[in-house]
C-alpha positions as CSV (number, residue, x, y, z in Angstrom):
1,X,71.2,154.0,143.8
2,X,69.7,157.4,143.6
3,X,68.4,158.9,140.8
4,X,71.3,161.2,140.5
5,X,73.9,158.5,140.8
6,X,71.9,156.4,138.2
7,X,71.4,159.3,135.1
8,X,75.4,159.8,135.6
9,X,76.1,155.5,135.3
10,X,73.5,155.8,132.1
11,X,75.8,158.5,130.3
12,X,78.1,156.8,130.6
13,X,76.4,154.1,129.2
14,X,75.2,156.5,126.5
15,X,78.9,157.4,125.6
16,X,79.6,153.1,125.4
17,X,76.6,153.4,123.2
18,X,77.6,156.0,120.8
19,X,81.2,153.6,120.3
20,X,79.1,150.8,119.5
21,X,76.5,152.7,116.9
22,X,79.9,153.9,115.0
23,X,81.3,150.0,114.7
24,X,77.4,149.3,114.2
25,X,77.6,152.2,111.5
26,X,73.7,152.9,113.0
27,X,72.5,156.1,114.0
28,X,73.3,157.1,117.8
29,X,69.7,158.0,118.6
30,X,68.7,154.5,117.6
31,X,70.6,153.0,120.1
32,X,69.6,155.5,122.6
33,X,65.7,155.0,121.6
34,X,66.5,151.3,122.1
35,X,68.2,151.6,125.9
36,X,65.5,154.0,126.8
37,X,62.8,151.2,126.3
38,X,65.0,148.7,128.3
39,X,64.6,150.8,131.3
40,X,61.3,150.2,131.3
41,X,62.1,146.3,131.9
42,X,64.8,147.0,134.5
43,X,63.1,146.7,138.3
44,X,63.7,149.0,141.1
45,X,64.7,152.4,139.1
46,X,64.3,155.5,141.4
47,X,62.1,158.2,139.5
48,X,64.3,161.4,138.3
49,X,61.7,164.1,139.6
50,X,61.8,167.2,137.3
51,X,59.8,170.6,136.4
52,X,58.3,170.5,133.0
53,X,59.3,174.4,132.7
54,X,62.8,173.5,133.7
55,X,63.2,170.8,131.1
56,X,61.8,173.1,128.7
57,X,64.5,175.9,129.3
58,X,67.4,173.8,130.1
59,X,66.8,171.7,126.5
60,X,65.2,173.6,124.5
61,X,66.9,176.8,123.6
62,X,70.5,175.4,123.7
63,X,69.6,172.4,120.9
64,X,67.8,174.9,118.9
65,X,70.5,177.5,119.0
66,X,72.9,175.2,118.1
67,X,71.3,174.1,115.1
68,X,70.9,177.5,113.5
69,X,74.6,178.3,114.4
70,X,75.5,176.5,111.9
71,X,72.9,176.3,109.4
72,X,74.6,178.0,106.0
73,X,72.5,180.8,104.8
74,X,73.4,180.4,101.0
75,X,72.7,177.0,100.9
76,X,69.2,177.9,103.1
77,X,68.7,180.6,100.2
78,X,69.0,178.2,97.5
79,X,66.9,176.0,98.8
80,X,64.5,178.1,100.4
81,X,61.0,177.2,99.0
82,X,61.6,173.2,99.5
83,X,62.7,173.8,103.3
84,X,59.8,176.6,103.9
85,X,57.4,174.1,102.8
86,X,58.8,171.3,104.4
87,X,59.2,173.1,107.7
88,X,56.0,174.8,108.0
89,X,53.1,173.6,105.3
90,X,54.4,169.5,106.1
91,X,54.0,170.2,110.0
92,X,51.2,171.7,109.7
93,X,49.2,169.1,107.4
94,X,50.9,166.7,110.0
95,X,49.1,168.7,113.1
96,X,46.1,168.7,111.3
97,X,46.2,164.6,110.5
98,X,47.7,163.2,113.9
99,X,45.6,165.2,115.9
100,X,42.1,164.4,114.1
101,X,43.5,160.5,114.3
102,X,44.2,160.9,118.0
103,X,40.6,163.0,118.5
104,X,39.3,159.9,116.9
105,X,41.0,157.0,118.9
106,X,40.0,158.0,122.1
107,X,37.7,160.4,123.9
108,X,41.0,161.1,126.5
109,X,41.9,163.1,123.7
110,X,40.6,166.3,124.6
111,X,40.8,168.7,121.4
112,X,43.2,170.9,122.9
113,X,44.8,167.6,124.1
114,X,45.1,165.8,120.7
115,X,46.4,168.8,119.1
116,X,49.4,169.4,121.8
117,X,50.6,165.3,120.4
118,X,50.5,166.6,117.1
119,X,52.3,169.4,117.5
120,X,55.1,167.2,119.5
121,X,55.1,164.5,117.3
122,X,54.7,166.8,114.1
123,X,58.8,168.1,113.5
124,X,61.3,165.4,112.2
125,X,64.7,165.6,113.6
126,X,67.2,165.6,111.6
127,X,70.2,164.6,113.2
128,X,70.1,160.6,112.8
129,X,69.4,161.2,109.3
130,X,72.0,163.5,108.6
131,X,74.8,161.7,110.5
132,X,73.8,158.5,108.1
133,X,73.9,160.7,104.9
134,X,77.3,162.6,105.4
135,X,79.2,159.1,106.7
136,X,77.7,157.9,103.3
137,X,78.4,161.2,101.4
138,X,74.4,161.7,100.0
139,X,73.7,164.3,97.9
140,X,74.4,167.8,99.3
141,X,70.7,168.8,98.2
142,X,69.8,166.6,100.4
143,X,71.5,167.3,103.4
144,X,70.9,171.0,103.1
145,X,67.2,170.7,102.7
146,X,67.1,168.2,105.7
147,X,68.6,170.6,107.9
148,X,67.2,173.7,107.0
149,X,63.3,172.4,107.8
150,X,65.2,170.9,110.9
151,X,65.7,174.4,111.5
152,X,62.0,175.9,110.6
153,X,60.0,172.9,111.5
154,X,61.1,173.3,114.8
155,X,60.1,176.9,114.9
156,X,56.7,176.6,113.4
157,X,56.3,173.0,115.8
158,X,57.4,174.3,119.3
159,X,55.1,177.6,118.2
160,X,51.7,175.6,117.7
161,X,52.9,173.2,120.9
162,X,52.9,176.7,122.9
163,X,49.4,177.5,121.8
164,X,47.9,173.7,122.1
165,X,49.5,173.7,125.4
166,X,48.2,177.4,126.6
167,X,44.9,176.2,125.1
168,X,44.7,172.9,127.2
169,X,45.8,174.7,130.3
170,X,43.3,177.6,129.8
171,X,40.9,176.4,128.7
172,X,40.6,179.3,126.2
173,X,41.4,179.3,122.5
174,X,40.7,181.8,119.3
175,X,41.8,181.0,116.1
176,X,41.9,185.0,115.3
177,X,43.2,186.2,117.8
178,X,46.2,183.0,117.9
179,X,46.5,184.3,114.4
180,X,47.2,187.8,114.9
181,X,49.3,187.1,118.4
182,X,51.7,184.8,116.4
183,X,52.7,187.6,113.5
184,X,53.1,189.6,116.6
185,X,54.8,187.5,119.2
186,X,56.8,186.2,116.4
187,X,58.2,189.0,114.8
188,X,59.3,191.0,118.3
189,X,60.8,187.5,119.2
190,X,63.1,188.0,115.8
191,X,63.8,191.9,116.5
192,X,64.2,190.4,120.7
193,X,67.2,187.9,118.9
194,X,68.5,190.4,116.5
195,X,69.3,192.7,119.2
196,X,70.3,190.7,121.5
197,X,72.8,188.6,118.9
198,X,74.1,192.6,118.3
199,X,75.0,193.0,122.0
200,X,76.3,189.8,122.4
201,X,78.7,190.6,119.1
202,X,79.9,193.6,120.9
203,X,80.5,192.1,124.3
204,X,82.8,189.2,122.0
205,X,84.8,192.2,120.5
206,X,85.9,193.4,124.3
207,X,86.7,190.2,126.1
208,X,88.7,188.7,122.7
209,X,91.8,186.7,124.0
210,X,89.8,184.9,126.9
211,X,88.4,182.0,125.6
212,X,87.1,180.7,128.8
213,X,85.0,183.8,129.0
214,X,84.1,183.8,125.4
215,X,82.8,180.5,125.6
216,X,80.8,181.0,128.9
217,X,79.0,183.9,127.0
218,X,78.1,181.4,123.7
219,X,77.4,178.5,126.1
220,X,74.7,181.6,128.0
221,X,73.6,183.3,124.5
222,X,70.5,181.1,123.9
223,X,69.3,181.6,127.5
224,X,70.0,185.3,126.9
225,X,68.2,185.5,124.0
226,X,64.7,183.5,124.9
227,X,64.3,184.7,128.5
228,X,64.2,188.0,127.4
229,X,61.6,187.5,124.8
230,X,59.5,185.2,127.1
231,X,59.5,188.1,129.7
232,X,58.4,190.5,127.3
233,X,55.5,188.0,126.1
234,X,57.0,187.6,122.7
235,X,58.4,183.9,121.1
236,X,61.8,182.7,122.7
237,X,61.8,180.4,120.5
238,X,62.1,182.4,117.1
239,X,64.7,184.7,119.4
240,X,67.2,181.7,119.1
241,X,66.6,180.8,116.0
242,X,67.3,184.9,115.3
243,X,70.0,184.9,117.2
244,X,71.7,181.5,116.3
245,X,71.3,182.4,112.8
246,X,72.7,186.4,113.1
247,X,76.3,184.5,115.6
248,X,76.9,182.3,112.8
249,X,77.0,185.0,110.5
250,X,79.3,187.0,112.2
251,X,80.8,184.5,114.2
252,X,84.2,184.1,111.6
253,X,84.9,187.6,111.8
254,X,84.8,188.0,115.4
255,X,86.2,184.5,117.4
256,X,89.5,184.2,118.0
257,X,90.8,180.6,116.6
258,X,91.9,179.2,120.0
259,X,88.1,180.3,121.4
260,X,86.5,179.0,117.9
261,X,88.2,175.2,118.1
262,X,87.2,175.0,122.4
263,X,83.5,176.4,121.4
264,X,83.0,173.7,118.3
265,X,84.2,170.9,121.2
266,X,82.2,172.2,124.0
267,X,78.8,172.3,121.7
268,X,79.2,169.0,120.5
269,X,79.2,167.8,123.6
270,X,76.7,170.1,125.3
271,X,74.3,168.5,122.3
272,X,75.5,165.1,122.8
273,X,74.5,165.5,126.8
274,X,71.1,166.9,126.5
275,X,70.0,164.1,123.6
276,X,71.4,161.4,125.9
277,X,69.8,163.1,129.0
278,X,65.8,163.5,127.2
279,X,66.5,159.7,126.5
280,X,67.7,158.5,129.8
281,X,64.8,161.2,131.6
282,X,62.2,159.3,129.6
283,X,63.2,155.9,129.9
284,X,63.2,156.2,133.9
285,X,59.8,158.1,133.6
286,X,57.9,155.3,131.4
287,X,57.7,152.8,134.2
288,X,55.5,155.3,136.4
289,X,53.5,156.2,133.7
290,X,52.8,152.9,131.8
291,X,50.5,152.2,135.2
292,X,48.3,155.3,134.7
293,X,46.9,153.7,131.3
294,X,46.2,150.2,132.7
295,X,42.9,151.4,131.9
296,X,43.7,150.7,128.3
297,X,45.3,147.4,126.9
298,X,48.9,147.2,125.7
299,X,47.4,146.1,122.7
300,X,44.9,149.3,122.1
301,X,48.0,151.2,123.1
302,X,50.7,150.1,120.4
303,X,47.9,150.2,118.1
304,X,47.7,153.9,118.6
305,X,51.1,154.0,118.7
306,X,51.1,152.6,115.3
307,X,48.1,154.3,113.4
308,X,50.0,157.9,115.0
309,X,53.5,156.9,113.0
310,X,51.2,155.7,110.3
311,X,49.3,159.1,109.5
312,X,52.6,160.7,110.1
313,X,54.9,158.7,107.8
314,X,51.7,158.6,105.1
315,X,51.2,162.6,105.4
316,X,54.8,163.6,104.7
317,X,55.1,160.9,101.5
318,X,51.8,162.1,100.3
319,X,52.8,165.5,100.3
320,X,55.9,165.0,99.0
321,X,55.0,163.2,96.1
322,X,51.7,165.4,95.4
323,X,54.4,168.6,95.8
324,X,57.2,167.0,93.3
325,X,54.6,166.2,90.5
326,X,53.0,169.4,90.9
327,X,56.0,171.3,90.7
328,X,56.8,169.9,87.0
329,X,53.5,170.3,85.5
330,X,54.3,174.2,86.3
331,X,57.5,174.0,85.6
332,X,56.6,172.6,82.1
333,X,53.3,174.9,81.7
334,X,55.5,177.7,82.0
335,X,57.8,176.3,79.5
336,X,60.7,176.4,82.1
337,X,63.0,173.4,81.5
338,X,62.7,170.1,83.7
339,X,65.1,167.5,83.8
340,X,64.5,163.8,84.4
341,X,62.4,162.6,86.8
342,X,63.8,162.6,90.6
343,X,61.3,160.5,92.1
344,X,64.4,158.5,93.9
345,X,65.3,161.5,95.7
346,X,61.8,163.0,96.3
347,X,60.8,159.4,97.9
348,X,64.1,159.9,100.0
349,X,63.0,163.1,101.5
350,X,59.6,162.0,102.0
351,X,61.0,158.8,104.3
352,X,63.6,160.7,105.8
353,X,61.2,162.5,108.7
354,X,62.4,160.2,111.6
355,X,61.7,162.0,115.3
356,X,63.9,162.2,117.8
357,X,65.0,163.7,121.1
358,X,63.2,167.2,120.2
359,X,59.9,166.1,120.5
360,X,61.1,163.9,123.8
361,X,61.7,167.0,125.5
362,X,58.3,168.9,124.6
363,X,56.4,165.4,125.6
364,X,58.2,165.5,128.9
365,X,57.8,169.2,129.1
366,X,53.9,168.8,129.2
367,X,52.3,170.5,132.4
368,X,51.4,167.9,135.4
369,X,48.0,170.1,135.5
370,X,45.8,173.0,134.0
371,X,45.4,176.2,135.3
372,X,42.2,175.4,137.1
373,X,44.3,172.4,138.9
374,X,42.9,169.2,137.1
375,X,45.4,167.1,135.6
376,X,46.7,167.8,132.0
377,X,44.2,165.5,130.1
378,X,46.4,162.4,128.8
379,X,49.8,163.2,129.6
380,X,50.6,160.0,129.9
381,X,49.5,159.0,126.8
382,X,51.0,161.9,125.4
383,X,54.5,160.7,126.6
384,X,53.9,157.1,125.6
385,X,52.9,157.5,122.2
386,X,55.3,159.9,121.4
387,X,58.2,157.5,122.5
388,X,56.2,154.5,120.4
389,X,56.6,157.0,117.5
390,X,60.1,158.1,118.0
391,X,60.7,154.0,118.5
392,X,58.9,152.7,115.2
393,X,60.4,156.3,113.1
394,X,63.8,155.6,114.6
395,X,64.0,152.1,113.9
396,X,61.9,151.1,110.5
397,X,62.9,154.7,108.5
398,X,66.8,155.3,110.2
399,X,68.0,151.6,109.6
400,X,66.9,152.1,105.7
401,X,68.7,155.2,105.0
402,X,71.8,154.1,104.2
403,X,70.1,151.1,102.2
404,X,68.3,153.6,100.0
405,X,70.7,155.5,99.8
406,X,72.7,153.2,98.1
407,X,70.6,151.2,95.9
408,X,69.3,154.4,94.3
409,X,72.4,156.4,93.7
410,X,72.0,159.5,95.9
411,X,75.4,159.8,96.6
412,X,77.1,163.1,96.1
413,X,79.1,164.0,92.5
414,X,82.2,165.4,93.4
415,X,80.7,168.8,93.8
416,X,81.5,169.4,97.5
417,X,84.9,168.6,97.0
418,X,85.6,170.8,93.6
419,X,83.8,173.6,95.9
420,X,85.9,173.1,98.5
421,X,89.4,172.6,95.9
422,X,88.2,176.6,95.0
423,X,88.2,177.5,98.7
424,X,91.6,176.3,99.5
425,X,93.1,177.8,96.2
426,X,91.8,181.4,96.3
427,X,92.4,181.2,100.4
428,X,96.1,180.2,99.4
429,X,96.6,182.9,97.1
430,X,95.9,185.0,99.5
431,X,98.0,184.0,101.6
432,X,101.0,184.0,99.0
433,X,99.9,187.8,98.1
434,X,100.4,188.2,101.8
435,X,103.8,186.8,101.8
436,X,105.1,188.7,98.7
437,X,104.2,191.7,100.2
438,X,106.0,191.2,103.5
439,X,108.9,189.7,102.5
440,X,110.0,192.7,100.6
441,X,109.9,194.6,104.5
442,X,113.5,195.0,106.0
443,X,114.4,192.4,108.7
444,X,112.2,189.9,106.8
445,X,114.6,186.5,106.8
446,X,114.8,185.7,102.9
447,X,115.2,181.8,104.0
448,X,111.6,181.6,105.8
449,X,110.2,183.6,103.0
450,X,111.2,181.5,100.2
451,X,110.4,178.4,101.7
452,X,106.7,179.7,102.2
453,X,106.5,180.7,98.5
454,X,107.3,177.5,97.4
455,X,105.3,175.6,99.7
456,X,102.2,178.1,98.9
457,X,102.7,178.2,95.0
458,X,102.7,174.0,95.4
459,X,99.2,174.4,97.4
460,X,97.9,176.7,94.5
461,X,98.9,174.6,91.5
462,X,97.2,171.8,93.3
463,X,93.9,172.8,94.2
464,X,93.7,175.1,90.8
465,X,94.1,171.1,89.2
466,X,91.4,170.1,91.5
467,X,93.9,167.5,92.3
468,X,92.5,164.8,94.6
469,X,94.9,162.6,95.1
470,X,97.6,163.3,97.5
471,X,101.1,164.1,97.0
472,X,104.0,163.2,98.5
473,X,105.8,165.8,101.2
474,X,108.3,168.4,100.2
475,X,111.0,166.9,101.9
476,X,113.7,168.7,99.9
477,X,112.4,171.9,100.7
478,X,111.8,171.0,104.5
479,X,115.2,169.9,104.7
480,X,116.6,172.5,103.9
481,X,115.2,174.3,106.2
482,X,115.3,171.9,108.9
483,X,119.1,171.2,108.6
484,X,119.7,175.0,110.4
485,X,122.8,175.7,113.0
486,X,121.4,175.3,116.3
487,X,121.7,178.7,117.6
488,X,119.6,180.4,114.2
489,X,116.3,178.0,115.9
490,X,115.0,180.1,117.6
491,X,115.5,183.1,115.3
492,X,113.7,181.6,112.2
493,X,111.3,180.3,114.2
494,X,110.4,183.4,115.4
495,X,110.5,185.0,111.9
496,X,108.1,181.8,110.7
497,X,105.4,182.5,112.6
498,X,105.7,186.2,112.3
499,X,105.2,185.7,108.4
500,X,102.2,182.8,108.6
501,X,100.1,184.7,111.1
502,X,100.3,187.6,108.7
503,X,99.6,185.4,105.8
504,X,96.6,183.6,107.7
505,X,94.8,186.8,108.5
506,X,94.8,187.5,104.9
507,X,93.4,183.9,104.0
508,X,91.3,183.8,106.7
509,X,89.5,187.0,105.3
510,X,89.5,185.7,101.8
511,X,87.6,183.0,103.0
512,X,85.0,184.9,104.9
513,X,84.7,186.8,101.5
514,X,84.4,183.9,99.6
515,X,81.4,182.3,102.0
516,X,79.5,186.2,101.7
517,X,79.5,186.6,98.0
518,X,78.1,183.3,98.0
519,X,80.7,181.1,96.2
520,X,81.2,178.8,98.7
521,X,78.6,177.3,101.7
522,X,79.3,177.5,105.6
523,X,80.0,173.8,105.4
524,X,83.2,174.6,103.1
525,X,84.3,177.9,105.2
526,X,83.6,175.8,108.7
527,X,86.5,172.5,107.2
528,X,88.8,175.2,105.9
529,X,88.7,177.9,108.7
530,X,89.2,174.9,111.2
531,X,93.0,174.4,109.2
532,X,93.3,177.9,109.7
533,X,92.3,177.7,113.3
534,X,94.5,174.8,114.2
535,X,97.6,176.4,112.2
536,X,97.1,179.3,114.5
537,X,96.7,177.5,117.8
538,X,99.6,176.0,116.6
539,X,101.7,178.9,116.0
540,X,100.5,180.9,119.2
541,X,101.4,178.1,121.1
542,X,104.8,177.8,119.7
543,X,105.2,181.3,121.5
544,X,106.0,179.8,124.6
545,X,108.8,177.6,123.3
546,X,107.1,174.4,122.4
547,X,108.8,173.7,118.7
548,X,105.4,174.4,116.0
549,X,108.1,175.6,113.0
550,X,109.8,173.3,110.7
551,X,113.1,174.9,112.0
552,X,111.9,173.8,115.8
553,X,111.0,170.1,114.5
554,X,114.3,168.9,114.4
């Protein structure tokens, strides 16, 4: 089998996998760490040949894009001084640690060499832990902390893995001038993103109604934003993140809900791909390296595997702890109020720092050799123990999450749920606002319009009584629409969806409104607009005949 024919079979494996992790109720990327090291046991496996620069551009700026398309700005706001320090002053202190410990183990570890590890191995991702919090329903501080430093620590990581790597390969490294190059690489990177995302917005106004084309263009924006920057010397990185963050801003206002629902599917599984694919590439690329450090003994290796994860798991709880007690000592010097003591959900974000498939692709993406053609020192090493790390993270932290969860009572308070009962209400009001206004046009049929009052003022008593239990179906109401003469179908229906797309519009911008003043999060506005967008596919669809009304059911 070539190698080809093989990394198809193991996605398909990978999609098996991701069925079995659900009745397993364990995170995907567990089970994905877990095949990975079986391919290292299974003889005769062809080597997938790849460019390090090609893995690096083909994963990189689509995972990170992703991530800050959807990252909620209010809720990043709120929480902005945990996340910044999680995602930059954490990764950092972790750099510092792994890459003296790796310095120390062996003298393969070049400086430069020891600090391009630590910069791999230095950015949790988030993604196992946050699919194990929200099946649990943890506390939305949580969740919204865990994925904004997702978001930064992958900024301020793949930014110091750029200069460890440059450094290696060069030969040539000044803290001074790094210093003064980052605030100035980084910030044209932004403005790079900024204009880019602006162009990009434009170009979605003009080709609205093609959602093929529309999704081609958000599939190529994270491409179009870092090649741009990296031509111009400035970070590609930090474009994305620009970029992703400025689309998911404007995204609601601008894609069309047929384009919106196809988009969320297609990145899902774009995501899905490339974390199976890092997996798979890594697995079949173990067995060719494990021979190039038979100069050490398995032993000496999965001990540095273990005092790596070690430093790295002691670091972030160390910090964390330091940070939290800190914080209230101010907090109470300044006579600011402090309530109990969190210490269950301060230890929960200090164990929560599992890696995953991001630092995968920056270990694979090391260069073979240095600019002056000797080999990159310890590459394979550098792939190794970054797998031992992502194996022992993955494993001992991801299988105690839910655990931990439970036993100390971080599960989320009904506040996502009243937020989201105040989304639905004011979006319903506006649609019944809507409603009254049109049904007072001539050639509006009084029949549709009633029924839509009464179904709408139902929706608004309910949510204003935060009611969550569910009520039964208006089957009087529905009836009596339903029970129509056959040749009046096709006439109401018509009228139907004439008077909801009007009254979505309105609620659709209510909503928007609603997420900008910052009374609800992105979270809330992404579950509600997606009724919205369904409603509307629904109705458009209905255009061509296929019965969407309650007069066409029947």
């Amino acid at each position: 089998m070539r190698g080809l024919e093989l990394v198809v079979v193991l996605l398909a494996v990978s999609a098996a996998l991701r069925l079995v992790a659900r009745r397993l109720r364990v995170p995907h990327p567990v089970l994905l760490v877990l095949a990975g090291l079986g391919l290292v046991f299974v003889p005769g496996l062809p080597r997938v040949e790849f460019d390090p620069d090609a893995l690096f551009l083909l994963f990189v700026p689509p995972l990170l894009y992703w991530g800050a398309l959807n990252t909620s700005l209010r809720d990043f706001r709120l929480h902005f001084w945990p996340i910044a320090r999680f995602g930059t002053l954490v990764v950092l202190l972790t750099i510092v640690a792994v890459a003296a410990v790796a310095h120390a183990l062996t003298p393969e570890f070049t400086w430069p060499a020891a600090f391009t590890l630590a910069a791999i191995v230095s950015p949790p991702d988030p993604v196992a832990a946050i699919a194990v919090m929200r099946t649990i329903g943890a506390r939305r501080v949580l969740t919204t902390i865990l994925e904004g430093e997702g978001l930064v620590n992958d900024a301020t990581a793949l930014v110091a893995y750029r200069v460890a790597v440059g450094a290696t390969v060069t030969g040539i490294f000044s803290p001074g001038r790094t210093a003064v190059g980052f605030l100035l690489t980084g910030t044209g990177g932004v403005l790079v993103g900024l204009a880019v995302g602006w162009l990009i917005g434009e170009l979605r106004r003009r080709v609205r109604g093609f959602p093929i084309v529309e999704n081609t263009i958000s599939l190529l924006t994270p491409f179009f934003a870092y090649l741009p920057a990296e031509w111009l010397g400035l970070s590609g990185v930090l474009s994305v993140v620009a970029i992703g963050l400025y689309l998911g801003r404007l995204g609601p206002r601008i894609v069309p809900a047929a384009t919106r629902i196809q988009l969320e599917s297609m990145w899902v599984m774009v995501q899905f791909i490339l974390e199976s694919l890092v997996f798979i590439l890594v697995g079949l690329e173990l067995p060719y390296i494990l021979p190039t450090l038979r100069t050490q003994p398995l032993g000496t290796l999965l001990r540095y595997g273990a005092l790596i994860t070690a430093a790295i798991i002691g670091v972030r709880l160390v910090y964390t702890f330091l940070a939290g007690g800190l914080l209230r000592r101010l907090r109470r010097g300044n006579g600011e109020p402090i309530g109990p003591p969190e210490w269950r959900q301060i230890a929960f974000l200090g164990w929560a720092g599992m890696r995953g498939g991001d630092s995968l692709v920056l270990a694979l993406a090391v260069p073979v050799a240095t600019a002056s053609g000797e080999p990159f020192p310890a590459r394979g090493l550098i792939i190794f123990l970054t797998f031992t790390v992502i194996l022992a993270t993955l494993v001992l932290q991801g299988l105690t999450l839910a655990p931990l969860i439970r036993w100390w009572g971080l599960t989320e308070g009904g506040q996502r749920d009243t937020e989201e009962a105040h989304a639905r209400r004011v979006v319903a009001q506006a649609g019944l606002h809507r409603l009254q206004a049109e049904a007072v046009r001539d050639g509006v049929d009084r029949e549709v319009a009633r029924y839509l009052e009464a179904s709408y003022r139902r929706a608004v008593q309910r949510w204003s009584a935060r009611d969550v239990e569910r009520h039964g179906r208006e089957d009087e109401d529905h009836a009596g629409l339903a029970r129509v003469d056959g040749g009046n179908a096709e006439r109401l229906a018509l009228a139907y969806r004439s008077l909801r797309a009007a009254m979505i519009e309105d609620e659709r911008k209510a909503l928007v409104r609603l997420r900008d003043e910052g009374v609800i999060g992105d979270d809330v506005l992404r579950r509600v607009q997606r009724d919205l967008d369904l409603e509307t596919v629904l109705l458009e669809s209905g255009a061509d005949g296929a019965p969407q009304s309650p007069y066409e059911a029947e």
